[in-house]
C-alpha positions as CSV (number, residue, x, y, z in Angstrom):
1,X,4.4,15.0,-26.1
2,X,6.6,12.4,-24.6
3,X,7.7,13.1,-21.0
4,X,11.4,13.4,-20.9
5,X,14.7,13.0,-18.2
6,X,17.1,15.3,-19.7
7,X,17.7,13.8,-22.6
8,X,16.4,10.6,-22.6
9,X,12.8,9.9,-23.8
10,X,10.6,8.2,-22.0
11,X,8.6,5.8,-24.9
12,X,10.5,2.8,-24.5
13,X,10.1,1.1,-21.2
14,X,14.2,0.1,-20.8
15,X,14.1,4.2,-20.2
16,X,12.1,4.3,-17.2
17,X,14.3,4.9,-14.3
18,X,12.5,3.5,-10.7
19,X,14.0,4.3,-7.3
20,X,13.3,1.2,-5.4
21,X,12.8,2.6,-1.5
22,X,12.6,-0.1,1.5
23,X,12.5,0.8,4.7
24,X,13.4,-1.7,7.1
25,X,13.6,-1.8,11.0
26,X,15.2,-5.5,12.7
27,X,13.9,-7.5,9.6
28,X,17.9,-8.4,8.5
29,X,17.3,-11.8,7.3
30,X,13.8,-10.7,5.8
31,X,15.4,-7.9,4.2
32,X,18.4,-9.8,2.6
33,X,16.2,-11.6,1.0
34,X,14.3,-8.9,-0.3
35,X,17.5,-7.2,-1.6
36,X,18.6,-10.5,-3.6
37,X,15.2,-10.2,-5.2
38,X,15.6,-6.9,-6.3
39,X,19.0,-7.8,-7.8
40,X,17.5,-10.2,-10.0
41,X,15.3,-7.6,-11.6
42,X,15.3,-8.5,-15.7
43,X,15.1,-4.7,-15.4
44,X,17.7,-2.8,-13.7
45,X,16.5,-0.4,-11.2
46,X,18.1,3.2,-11.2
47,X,18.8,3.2,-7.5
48,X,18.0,0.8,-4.3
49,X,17.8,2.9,-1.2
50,X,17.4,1.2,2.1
51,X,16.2,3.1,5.2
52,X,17.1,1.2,8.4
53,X,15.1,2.5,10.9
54,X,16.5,2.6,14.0
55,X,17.3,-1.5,13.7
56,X,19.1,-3.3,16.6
57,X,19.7,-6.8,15.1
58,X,23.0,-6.2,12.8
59,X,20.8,-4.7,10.2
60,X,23.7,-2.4,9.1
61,X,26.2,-4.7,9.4
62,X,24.9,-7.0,6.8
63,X,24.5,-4.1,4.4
64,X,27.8,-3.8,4.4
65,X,28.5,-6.1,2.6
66,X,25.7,-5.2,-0.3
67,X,27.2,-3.0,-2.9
68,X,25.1,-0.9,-5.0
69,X,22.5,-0.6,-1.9
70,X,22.7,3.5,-0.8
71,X,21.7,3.2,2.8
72,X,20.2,5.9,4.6
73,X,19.7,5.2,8.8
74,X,17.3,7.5,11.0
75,X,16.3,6.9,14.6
76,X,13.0,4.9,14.8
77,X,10.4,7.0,13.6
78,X,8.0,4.4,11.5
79,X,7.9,3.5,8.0
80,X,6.1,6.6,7.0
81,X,8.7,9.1,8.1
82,X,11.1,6.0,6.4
83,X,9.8,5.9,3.1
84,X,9.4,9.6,2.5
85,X,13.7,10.0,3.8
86,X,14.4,7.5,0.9
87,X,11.8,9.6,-1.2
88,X,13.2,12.5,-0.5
89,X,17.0,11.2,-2.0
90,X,15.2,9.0,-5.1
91,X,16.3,10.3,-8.7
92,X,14.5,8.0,-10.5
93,X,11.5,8.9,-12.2
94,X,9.2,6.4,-10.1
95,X,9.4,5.5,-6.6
96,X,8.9,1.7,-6.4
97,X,8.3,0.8,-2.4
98,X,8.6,-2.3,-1.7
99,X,8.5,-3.5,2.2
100,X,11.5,-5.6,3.7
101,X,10.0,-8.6,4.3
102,X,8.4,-9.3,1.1
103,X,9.5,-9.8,-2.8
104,X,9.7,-9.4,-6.4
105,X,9.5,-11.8,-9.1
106,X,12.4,-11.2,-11.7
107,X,10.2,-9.3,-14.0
108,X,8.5,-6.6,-11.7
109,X,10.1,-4.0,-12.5
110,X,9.8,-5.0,-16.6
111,X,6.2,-5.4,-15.6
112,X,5.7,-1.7,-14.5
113,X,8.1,0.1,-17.1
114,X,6.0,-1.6,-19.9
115,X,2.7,-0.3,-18.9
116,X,3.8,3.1,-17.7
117,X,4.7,3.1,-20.9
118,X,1.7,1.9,-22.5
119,X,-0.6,4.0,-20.6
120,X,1.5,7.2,-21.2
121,X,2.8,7.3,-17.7
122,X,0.4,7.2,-14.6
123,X,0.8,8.7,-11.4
124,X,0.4,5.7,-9.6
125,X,0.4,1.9,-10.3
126,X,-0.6,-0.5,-7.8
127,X,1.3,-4.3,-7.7
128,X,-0.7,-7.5,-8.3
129,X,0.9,-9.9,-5.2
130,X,0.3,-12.7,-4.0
131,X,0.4,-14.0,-0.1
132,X,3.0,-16.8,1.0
133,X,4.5,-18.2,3.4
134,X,8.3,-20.1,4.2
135,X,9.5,-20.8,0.5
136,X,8.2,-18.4,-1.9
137,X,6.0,-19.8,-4.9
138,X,7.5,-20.5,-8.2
139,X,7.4,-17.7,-10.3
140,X,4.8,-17.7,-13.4
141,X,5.5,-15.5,-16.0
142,X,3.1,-13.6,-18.0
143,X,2.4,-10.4,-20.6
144,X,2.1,-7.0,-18.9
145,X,-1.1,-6.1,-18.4
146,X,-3.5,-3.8,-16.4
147,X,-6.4,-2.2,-16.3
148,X,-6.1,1.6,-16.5
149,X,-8.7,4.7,-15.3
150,X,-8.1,8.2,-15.3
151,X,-6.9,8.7,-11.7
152,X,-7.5,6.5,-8.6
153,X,-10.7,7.9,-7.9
154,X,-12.2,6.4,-11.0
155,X,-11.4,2.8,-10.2
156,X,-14.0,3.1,-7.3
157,X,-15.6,0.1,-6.8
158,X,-13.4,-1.9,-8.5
159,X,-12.1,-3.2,-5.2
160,X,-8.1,-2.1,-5.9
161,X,-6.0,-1.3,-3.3
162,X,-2.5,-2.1,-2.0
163,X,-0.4,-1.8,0.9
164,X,2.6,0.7,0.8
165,X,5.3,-1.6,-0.6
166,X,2.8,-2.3,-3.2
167,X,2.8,0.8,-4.6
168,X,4.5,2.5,-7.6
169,X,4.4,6.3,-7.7
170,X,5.6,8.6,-10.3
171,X,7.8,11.1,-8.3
172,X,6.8,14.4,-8.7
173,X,3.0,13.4,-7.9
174,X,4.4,11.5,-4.8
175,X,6.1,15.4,-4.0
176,X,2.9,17.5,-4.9
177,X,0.7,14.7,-2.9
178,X,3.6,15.4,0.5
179,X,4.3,11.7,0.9
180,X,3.2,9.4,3.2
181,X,2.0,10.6,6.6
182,X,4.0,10.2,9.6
183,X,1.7,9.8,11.9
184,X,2.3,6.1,13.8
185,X,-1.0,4.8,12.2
186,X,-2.1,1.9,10.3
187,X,-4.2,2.7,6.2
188,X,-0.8,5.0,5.9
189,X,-0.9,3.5,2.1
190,X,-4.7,4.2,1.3
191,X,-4.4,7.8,2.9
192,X,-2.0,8.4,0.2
193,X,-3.4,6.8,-2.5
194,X,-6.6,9.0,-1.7
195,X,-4.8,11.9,-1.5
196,X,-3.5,10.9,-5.2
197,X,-6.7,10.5,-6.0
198,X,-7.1,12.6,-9.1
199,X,-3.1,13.0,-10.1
200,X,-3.4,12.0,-13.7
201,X,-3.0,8.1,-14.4
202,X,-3.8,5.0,-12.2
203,X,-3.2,1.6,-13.3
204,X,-3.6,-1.5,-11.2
205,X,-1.3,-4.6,-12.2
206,X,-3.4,-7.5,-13.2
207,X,-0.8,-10.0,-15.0
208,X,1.5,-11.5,-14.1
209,X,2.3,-11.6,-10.3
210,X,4.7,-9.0,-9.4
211,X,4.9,-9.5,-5.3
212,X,5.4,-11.9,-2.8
213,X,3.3,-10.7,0.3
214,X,5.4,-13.0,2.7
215,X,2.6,-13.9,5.8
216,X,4.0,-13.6,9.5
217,X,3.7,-13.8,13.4
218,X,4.9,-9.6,13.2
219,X,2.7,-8.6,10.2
220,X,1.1,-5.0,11.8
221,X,-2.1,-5.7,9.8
222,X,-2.8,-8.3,12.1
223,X,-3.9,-5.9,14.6
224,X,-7.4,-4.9,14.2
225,X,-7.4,-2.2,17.0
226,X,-4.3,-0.7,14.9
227,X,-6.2,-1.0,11.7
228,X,-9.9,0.2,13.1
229,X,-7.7,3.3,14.1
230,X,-6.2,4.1,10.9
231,X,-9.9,3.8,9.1
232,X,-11.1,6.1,11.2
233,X,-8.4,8.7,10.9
234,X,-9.3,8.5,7.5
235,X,-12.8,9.0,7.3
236,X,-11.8,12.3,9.6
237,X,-9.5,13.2,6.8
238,X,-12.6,13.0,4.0
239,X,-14.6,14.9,6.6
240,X,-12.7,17.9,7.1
241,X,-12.3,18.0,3.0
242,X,-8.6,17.2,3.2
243,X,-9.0,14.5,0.1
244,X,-8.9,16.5,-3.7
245,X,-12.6,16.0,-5.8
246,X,-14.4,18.1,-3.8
247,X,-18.1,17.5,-3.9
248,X,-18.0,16.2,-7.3
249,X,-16.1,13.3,-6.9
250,X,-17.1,12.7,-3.1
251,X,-19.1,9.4,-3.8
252,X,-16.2,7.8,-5.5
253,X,-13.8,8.8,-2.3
254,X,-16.7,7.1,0.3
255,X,-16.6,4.5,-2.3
256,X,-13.6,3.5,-2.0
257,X,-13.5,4.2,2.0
258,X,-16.5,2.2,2.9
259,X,-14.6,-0.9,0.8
260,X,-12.1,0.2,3.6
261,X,-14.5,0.4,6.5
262,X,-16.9,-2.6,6.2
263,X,-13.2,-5.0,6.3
264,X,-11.8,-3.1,9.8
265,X,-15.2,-2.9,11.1
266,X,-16.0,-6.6,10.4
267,X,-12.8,-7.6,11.7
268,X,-12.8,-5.0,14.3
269,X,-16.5,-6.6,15.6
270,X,-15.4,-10.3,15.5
271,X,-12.7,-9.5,18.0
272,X,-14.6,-7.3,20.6
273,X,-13.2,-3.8,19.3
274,X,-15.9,-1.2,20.7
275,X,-14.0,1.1,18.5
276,X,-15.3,-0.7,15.2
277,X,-18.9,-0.4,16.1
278,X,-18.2,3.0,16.9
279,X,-16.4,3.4,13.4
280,X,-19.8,1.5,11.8
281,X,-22.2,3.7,14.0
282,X,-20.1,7.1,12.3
283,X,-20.5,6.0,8.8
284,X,-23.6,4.6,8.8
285,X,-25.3,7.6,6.9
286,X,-22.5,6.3,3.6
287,X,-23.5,3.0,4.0
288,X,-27.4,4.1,3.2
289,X,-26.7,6.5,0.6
290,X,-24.4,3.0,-1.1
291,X,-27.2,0.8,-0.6
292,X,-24.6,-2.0,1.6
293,X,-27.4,-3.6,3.2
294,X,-25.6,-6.8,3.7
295,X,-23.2,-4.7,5.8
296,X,-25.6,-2.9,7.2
297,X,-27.0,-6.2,8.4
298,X,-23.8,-8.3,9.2
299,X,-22.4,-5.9,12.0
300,X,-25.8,-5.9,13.9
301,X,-25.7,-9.5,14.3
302,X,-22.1,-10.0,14.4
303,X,-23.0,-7.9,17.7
304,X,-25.6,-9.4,18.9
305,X,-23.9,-13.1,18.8
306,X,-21.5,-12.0,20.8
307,X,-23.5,-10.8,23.4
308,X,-25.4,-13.9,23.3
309,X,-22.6,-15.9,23.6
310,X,-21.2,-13.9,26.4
311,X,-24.3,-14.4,28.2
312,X,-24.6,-18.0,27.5
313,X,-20.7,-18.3,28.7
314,X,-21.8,-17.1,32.3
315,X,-24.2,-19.1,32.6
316,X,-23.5,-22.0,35.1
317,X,-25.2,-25.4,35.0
């Protein structure tokens, strides 16, 4: 049966309703920008919600001046606790995040509708982006298309994932899943796509391009401490069971975790972080079980060269 709004049916994409969320703290020029590319959308979104959080450089000032922008302010409490206030006041169908200092192409929100659509409505759809920097790319157009699995779980190994602001949620999953945690951690996006990880539906954008990632000095997944951190938390959340499969699905979940893993624990390594090689040292028993003997491997003598050239930098001629 066709899902239905009231009385609109949802089989023709110019039906899908998407609450576009952004939260936003002292990112004003960033985020103007980011609202004009949300206004050119060949697809009209529902509702644009902004959630300033806790900004101090004339953020709300310069929304006043944007009509049609609902604009929600909180006292700085991270973009966890900000996405979940705008979630919490969406009444679209699907929650479209999209982070203040990136953008969409014209057609991203014509992109999704058409393959929620054409894969009868998924819980989650992840955006296909690209990474710039100063003048976003030209925009190149394409057909829709994706490549669709029966939840999140079953596109393990397929290497998807996607930060928060790429990330397009049908609403009442994003309810049943409780949002986004709160918690002032890093992997925030991949603890909930996890715990989505068997709502019905997962498609993964593949044509065209449907986000600018914009590259900066204040990215936060610059920091490899932060990220190591927010790995581990979640390898304590599959731990204690809190991720849906239960034993059945469990190699798909460490699956997808280790892709997670072996990047903050390489990256982690390479910049001293004893944290990482604790991180590698806890997972080491999924790593076996997958076979990731390269991994297994790399970390031991990413270690060792350090030490070596530690040693070798105290030595005095």
């Amino acid at each position: 049966m066709p899902q239905r709004t009231g009385s609109i049916s949802l089989t023709d994409p110019a039906d899908i309703g998407f609450s576009v969320v952004i939260p936003s703290y002292n990112r004003r020029d960033y985020l103007m920008a980011c609202l004009d590319s949300v206004a050119a959308q060949t697809h009209a979104p529902a509702q644009v919600i902004v959630v300033d959080d806790g900004s101090t450089d004339g953020t709300l000032a310069a929304l006043a001046d944007r009509p049609g922008v609902q604009v929600l302010t909180q006292a700085n409490a991270g973009p966890g606790a900000a996405r979940n206030a705008g979630a919490a006041q969406a009444t679209g169908t699907y929650l479209a995040f999209l982070d203040s200092d990136d953008l969409w192409v014209p057609d991203s929100l014509r992109t999704f509708a058409s393959l929620i659509v054409a894969h009868d409505h998924p819980a989650l759809l992840f955006a296909r982006f690209a990474d710039f920097t100063g003048t976003p790319p030209p925009h190149q157009g394409a057909p829709a298309a994706g490549e669709a699995y029966a939840d999140f779980l079953a596109g393990a190994g397929a290497g998807h994932f996607a930060g928060a602001g790429m990330m397009v949620i049908r609403r009442d999953a994003f309810d049943a899943a409780g949002g986004f945690t709160t918690a002032h951690i890093n992997a925030e996006d991949h603890d909930l796509a996890l715990r989505l990880g068997t709502a019905r539906g997962f498609v993964q954008v593949t044509a065209p391009v449907t986000l600018l990632h914009r590259l900066h000095d204040s990215n936060e997944m610059g920091d490899a401490a932060r990220n190591t951190a927010g790995i581990a938390r979640l390898v304590a959340q599959e731990a204690a069971g809190r991720y849906p499969g239960g034993t059945a699905r469990r190699g798909q979940r460490r699956r997808i975790l280790l892709g997670h893993v072996r990047a903050a624990v390489l990256a982690g390594v390479r910049q001293g972080d004893t944290a990482a090689l604790r991180l590698y040292l806890r997972t080491l028993p999924w790593a076996l079980a997958a076979g990731r003997w390269r991994y297994l491997l790399a970390v031991p003598a990413l270690t060792l060269g350090q030490a070596m050239r530690r040693m070798t930098g105290r030595v005095t001629p």
